[in-house]
C-alpha positions as a Markdown table, in Angstrom:
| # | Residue | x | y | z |
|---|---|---|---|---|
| 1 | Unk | 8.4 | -59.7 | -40.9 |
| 2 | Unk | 7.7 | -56.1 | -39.5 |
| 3 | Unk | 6.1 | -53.5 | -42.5 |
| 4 | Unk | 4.8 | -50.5 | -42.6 |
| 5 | Unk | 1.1 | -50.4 | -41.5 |
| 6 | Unk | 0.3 | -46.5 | -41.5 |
| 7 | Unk | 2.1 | -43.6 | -42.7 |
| 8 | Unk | 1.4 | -39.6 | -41.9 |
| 9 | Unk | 2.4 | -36.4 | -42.6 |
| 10 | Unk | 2.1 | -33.0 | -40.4 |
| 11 | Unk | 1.4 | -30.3 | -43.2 |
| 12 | Unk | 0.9 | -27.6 | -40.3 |
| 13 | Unk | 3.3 | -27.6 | -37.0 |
| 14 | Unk | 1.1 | -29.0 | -34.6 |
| 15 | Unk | -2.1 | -29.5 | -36.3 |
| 16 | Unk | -4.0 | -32.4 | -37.7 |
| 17 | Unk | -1.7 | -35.6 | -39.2 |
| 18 | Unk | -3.0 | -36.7 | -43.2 |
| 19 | Unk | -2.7 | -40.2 | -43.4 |
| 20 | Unk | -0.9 | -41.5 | -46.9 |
| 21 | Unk | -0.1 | -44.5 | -49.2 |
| 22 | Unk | 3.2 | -43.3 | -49.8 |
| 23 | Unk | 5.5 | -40.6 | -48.2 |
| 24 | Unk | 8.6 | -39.0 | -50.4 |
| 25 | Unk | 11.4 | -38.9 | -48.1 |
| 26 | Unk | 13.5 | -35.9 | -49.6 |
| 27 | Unk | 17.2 | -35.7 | -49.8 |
| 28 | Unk | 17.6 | -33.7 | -46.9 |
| 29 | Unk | 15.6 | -36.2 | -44.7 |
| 30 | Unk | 12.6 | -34.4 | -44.1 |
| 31 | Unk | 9.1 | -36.1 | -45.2 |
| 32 | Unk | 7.6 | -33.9 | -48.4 |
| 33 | Unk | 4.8 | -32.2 | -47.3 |
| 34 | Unk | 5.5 | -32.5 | -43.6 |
| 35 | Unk | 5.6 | -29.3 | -41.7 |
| 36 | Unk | 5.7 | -27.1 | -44.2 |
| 37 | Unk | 3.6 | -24.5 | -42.7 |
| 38 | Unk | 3.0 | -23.0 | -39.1 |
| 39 | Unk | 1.2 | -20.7 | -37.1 |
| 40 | Unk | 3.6 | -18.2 | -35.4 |
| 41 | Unk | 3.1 | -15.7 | -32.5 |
| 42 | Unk | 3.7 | -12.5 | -32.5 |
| 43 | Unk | 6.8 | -12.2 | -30.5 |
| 44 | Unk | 8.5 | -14.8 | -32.8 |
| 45 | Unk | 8.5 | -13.0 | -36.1 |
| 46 | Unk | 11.9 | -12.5 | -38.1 |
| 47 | Unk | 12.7 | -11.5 | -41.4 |
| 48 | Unk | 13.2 | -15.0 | -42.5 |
| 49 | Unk | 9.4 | -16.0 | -41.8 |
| 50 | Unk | 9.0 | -17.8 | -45.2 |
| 51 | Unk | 13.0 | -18.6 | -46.4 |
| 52 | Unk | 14.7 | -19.2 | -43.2 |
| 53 | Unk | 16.4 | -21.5 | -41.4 |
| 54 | Unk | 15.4 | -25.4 | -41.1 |
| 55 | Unk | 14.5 | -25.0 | -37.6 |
| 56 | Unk | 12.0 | -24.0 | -35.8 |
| 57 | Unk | 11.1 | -25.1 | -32.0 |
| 58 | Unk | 7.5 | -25.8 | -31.4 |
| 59 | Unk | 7.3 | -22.9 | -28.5 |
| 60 | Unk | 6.8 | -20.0 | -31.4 |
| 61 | Unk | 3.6 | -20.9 | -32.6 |
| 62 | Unk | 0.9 | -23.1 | -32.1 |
| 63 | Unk | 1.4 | -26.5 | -31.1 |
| 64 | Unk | -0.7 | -29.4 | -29.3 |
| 65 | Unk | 1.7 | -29.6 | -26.2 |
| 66 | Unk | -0.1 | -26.7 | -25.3 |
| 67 | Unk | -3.1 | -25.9 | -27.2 |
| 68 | Unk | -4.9 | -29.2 | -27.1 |
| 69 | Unk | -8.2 | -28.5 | -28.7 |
| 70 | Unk | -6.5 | -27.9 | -31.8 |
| 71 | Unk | -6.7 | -31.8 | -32.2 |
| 72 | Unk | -10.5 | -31.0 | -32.8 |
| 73 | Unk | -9.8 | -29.5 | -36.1 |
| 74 | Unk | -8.9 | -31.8 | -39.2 |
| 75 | Unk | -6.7 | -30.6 | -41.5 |
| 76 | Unk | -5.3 | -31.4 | -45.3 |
| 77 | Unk | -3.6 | -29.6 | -47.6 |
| 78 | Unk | -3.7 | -29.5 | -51.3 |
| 79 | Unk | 0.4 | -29.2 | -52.4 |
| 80 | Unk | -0.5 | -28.7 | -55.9 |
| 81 | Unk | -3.0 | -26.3 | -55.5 |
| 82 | Unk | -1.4 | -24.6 | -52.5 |
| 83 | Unk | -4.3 | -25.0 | -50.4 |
| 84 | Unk | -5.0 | -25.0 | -46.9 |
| 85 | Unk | -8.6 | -26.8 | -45.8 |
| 86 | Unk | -9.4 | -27.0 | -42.0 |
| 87 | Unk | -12.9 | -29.0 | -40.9 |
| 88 | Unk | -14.1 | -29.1 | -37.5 |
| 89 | Unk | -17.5 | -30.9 | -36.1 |
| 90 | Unk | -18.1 | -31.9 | -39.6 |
| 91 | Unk | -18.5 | -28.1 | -41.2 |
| 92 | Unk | -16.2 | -26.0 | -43.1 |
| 93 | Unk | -14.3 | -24.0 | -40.4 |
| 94 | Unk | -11.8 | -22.2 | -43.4 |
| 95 | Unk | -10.2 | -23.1 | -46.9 |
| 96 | Unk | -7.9 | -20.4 | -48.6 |
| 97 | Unk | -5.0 | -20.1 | -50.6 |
| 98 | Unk | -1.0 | -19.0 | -49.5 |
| 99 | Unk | -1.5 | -15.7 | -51.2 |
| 100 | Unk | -1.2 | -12.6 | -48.5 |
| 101 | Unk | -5.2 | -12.6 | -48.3 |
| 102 | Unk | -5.8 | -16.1 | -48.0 |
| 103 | Unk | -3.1 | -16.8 | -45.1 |
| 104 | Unk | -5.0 | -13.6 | -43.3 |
| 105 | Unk | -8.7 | -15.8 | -43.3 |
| 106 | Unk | -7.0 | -19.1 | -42.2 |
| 107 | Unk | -5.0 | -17.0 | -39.4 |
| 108 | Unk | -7.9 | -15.3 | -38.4 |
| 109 | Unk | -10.3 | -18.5 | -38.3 |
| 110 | Unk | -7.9 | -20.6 | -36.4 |
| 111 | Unk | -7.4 | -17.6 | -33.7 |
| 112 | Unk | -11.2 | -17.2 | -33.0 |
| 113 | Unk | -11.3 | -20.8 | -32.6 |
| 114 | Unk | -8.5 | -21.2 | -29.7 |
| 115 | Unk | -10.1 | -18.0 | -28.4 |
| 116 | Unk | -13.2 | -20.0 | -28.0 |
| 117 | Unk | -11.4 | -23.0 | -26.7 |
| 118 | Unk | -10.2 | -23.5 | -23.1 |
| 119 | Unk | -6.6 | -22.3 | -24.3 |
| 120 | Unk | -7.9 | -18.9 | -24.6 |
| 121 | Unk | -5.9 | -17.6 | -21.9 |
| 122 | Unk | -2.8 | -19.0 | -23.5 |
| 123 | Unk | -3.2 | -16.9 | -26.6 |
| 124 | Unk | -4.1 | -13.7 | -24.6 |
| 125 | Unk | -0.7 | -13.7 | -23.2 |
| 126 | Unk | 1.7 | -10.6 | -24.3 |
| 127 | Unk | 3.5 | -11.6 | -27.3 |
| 128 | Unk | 1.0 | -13.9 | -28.4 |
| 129 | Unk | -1.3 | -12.4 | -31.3 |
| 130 | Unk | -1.8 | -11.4 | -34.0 |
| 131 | Unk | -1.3 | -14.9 | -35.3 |
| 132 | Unk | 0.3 | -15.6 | -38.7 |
| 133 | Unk | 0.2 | -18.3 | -41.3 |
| 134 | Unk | 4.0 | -18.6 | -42.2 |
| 135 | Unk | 6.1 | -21.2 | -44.5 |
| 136 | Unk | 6.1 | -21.3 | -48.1 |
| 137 | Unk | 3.9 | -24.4 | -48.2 |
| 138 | Unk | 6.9 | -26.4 | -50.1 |
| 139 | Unk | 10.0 | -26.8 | -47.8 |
| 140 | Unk | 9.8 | -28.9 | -44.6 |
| 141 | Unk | 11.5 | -26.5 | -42.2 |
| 142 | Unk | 9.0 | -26.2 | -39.2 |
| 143 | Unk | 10.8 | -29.3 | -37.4 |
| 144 | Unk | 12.0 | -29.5 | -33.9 |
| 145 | Unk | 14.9 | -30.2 | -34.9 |
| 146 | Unk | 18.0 | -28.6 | -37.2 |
| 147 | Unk | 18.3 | -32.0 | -38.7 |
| 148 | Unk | 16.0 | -34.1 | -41.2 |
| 149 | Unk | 14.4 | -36.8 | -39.2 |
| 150 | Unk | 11.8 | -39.4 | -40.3 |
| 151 | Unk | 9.9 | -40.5 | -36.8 |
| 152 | Unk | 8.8 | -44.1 | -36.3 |
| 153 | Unk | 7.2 | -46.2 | -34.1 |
| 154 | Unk | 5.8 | -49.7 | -33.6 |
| 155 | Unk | 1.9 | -50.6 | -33.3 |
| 156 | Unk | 3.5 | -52.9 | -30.4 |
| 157 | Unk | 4.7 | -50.5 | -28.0 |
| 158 | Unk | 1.7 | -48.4 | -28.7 |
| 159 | Unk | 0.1 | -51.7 | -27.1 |
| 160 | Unk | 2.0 | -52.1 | -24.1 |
| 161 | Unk | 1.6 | -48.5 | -22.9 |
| 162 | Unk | -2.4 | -48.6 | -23.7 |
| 163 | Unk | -2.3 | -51.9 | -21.2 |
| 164 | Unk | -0.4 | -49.4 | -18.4 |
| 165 | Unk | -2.8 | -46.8 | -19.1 |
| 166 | Unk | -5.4 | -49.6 | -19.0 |
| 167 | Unk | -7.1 | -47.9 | -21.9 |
| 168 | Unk | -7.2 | -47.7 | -26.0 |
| 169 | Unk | -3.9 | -45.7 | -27.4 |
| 170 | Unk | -4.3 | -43.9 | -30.8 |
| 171 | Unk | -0.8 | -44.4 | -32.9 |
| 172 | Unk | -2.1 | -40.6 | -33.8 |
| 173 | Unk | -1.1 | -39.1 | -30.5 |
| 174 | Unk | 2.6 | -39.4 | -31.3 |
| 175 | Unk | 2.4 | -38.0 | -34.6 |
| 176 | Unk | 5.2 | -40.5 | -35.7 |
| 177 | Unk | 5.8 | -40.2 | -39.8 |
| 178 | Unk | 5.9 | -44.0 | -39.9 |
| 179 | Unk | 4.1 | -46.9 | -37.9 |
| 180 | Unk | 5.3 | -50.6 | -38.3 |
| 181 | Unk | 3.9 | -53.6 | -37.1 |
| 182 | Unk | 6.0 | -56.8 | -36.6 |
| 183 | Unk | 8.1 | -56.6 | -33.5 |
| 184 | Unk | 7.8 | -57.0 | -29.9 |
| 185 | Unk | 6.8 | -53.7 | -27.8 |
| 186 | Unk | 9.6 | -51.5 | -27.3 |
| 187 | Unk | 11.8 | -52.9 | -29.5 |
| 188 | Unk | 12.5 | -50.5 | -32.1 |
| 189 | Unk | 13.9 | -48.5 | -28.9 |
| 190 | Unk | 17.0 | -50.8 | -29.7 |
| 191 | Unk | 17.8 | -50.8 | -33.0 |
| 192 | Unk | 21.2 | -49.6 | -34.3 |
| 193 | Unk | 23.1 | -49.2 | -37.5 |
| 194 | Unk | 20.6 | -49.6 | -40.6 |
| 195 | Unk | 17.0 | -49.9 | -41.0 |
| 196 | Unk | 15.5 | -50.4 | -44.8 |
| 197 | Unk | 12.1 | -49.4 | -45.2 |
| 198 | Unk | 11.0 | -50.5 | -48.7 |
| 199 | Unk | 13.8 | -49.1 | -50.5 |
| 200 | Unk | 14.8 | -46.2 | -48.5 |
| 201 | Unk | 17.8 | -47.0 | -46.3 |
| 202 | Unk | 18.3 | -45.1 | -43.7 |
| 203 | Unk | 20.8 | -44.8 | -40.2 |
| 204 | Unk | 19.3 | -44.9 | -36.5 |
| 205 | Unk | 19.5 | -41.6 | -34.1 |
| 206 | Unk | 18.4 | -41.0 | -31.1 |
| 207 | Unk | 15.1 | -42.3 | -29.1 |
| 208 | Unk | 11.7 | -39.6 | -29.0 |
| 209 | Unk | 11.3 | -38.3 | -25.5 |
| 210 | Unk | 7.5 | -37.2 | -25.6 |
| 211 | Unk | 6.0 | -34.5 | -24.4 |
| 212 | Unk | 2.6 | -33.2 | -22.9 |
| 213 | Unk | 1.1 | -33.0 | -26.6 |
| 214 | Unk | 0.7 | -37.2 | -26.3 |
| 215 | Unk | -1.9 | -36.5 | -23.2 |
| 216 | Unk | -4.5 | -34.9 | -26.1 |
| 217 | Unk | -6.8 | -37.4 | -27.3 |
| 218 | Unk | -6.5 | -36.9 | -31.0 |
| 219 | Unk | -10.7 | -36.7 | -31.9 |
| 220 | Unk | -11.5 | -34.5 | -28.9 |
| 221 | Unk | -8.5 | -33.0 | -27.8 |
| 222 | Unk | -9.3 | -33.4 | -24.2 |
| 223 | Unk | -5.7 | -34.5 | -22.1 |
| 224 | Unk | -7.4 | -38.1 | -21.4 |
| 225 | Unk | -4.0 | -40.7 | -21.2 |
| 226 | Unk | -0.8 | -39.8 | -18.3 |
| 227 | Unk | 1.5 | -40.7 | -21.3 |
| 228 | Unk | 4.6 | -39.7 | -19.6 |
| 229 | Unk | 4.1 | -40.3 | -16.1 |
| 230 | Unk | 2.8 | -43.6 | -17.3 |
| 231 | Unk | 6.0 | -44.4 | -19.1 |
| 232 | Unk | 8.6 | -43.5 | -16.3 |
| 233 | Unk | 6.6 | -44.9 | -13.6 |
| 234 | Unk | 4.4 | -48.2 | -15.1 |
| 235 | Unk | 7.1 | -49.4 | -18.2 |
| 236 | Unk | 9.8 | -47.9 | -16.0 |
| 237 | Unk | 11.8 | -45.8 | -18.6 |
| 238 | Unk | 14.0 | -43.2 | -17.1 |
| 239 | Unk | 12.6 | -40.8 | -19.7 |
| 240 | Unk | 9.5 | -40.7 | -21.3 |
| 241 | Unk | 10.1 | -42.4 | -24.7 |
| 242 | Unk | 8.0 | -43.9 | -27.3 |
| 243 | Unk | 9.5 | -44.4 | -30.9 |
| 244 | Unk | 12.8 | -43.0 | -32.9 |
| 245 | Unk | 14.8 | -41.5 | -35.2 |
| 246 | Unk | 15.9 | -42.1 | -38.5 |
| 247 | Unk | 18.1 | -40.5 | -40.8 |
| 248 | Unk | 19.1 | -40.9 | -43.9 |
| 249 | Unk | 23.0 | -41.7 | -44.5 |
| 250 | Unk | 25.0 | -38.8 | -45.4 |
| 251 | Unk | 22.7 | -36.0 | -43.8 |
| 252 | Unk | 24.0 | -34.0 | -41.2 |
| 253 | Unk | 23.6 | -30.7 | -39.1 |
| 254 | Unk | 25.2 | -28.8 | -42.5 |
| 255 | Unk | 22.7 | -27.9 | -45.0 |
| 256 | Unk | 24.5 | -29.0 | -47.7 |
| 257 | Unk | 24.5 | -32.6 | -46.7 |
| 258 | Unk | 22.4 | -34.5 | -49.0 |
| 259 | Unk | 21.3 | -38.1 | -48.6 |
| 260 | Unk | 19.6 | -40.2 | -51.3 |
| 261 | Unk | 16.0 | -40.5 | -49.9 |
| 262 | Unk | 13.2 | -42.0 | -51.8 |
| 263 | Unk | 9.3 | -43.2 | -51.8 |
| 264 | Unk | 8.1 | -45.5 | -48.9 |
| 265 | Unk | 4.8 | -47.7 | -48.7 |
| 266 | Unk | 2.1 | -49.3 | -46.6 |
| 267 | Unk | 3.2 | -52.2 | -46.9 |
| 268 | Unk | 6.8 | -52.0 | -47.5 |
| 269 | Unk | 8.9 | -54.2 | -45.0 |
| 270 | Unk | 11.1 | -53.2 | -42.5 |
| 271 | Unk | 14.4 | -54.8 | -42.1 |
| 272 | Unk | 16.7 | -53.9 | -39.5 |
| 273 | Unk | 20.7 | -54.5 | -39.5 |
């Protein structure tokens, strides 16, 4: 029977996954907790930097796909506290609140850290800095998406690319809210209609077509797996793919659109159909 064996969330766009026991999968689809917070260049402010819009692509602020190193830092986040806590090599790099002064240290820590990093250049660029810590810490709207998606995908295919790579794959490079073991590599690539995980039912979508950000090893950072050529070329896919999409019934592009949602588990099974 396939089951959840790990579940994450993303509290900052592109930085370090928290692994749970449980994830509350909100009405509107999103994960609580999950990318509720980002780090956004300079060139991409707008007036709606804290209440706007549920969507935000990862090119206007800091992301892995092209800042690596960031997978150095480990992050968590205290939601009841409203607390942002970032460790790297073991030591204290910054911990502040989401008041004005406390979003200025953890923007100006993480910006003298990818200044010291080989993606230096990158944030140099026109446009680029100052930095700033931006989301309200409660709504998950720093997705790629317009849509509220829960990512998933299987221990198995995880497997059969590490044997094409001919090395060890971390489920943690694909930042996937839920990881199931159970079924045969690739397999959740064909799933359709309803999945139930635990009691949360939700509808299929579309496939994940990765990008560069699954070539960082997680602990170091360093681009040390050809994820995607490895995909289209060794496993044959005509897109790089790993994982999918689920969505709860009843949620759509509109805001409005509510599904039911609910509380999944490590452990809970997985039934498809």
């Amino acid at each position: 029977m396939p089951r959840v064996v790990a579940l994450y969330r993303h509290p900052v766009k592109g930085f370090t996954p928290e692994p749970r026991d449980d994830l509350l999968i909100q009405p509107d689809g999103r994960v609580a907790g999950d990318r509720v917070l980002a780090f956004r260049f300079a060139d991409a402010a707008t007036p709606e930097d804290r209440d706007g819009l549920e969507y935000w692509p990862k090119s206007k602020g800091l992301a892995l796909e092209s800042f690596p190193t960031l997978a150095e830092l480990r992050l968590s986040y205290d939601d009841t506290g409203r607390r942002v806590r970032i460790m790297h090599a073991g030591a204290l790099l910054v911990e502040a609140g989401l008041d004005d002064e406390g979003r200025r240290e953890l923007s100006d820590a993480v910006t003298e850290f990818v200044m010291q990093s080989a993606e230096a250049r990158r944030l140099n660029r026109p446009g680029k800095l100052p930095i700033v810590l931006v989301g309200d810490g409660e709504r998950s709207r720093f997705q790629d998406r317009p849509r509220g998606y829960v990512s998933v995908h299987s221990t198995g295919s995880v497997a059969a690319l590490g044997e094409a790579l001919e090395q060890d794959i971390d489920d943690r490079r694909f930042r996937s809210n839920v990881v199931i073991s159970g079924v045969d590599a690739w397999d959740e690539l064909e799933w359709s209609g309803e999945v139930r995980v635990g009691e949360v039912r939700f509808l299929t979508a579309g496939p994940i077509v990765r990008c560069l950000a699954t070539h960082a090893n997680p602990d170091t950072g360093v681009r040390d797996a050809k994820v995607l050529t490895t995909l289209t070329t060794r496993v044959g896919q005509r897109e790089p793919t790993l994982g999918r999409l689920l969505l709860l019934p009843g949620v759509s592009g509109d805001v409005d659109d509510r599904g039911q949602g609910g509380v999944i588990r490590v452990g809970d099974e997985v039934i498809v159909g």
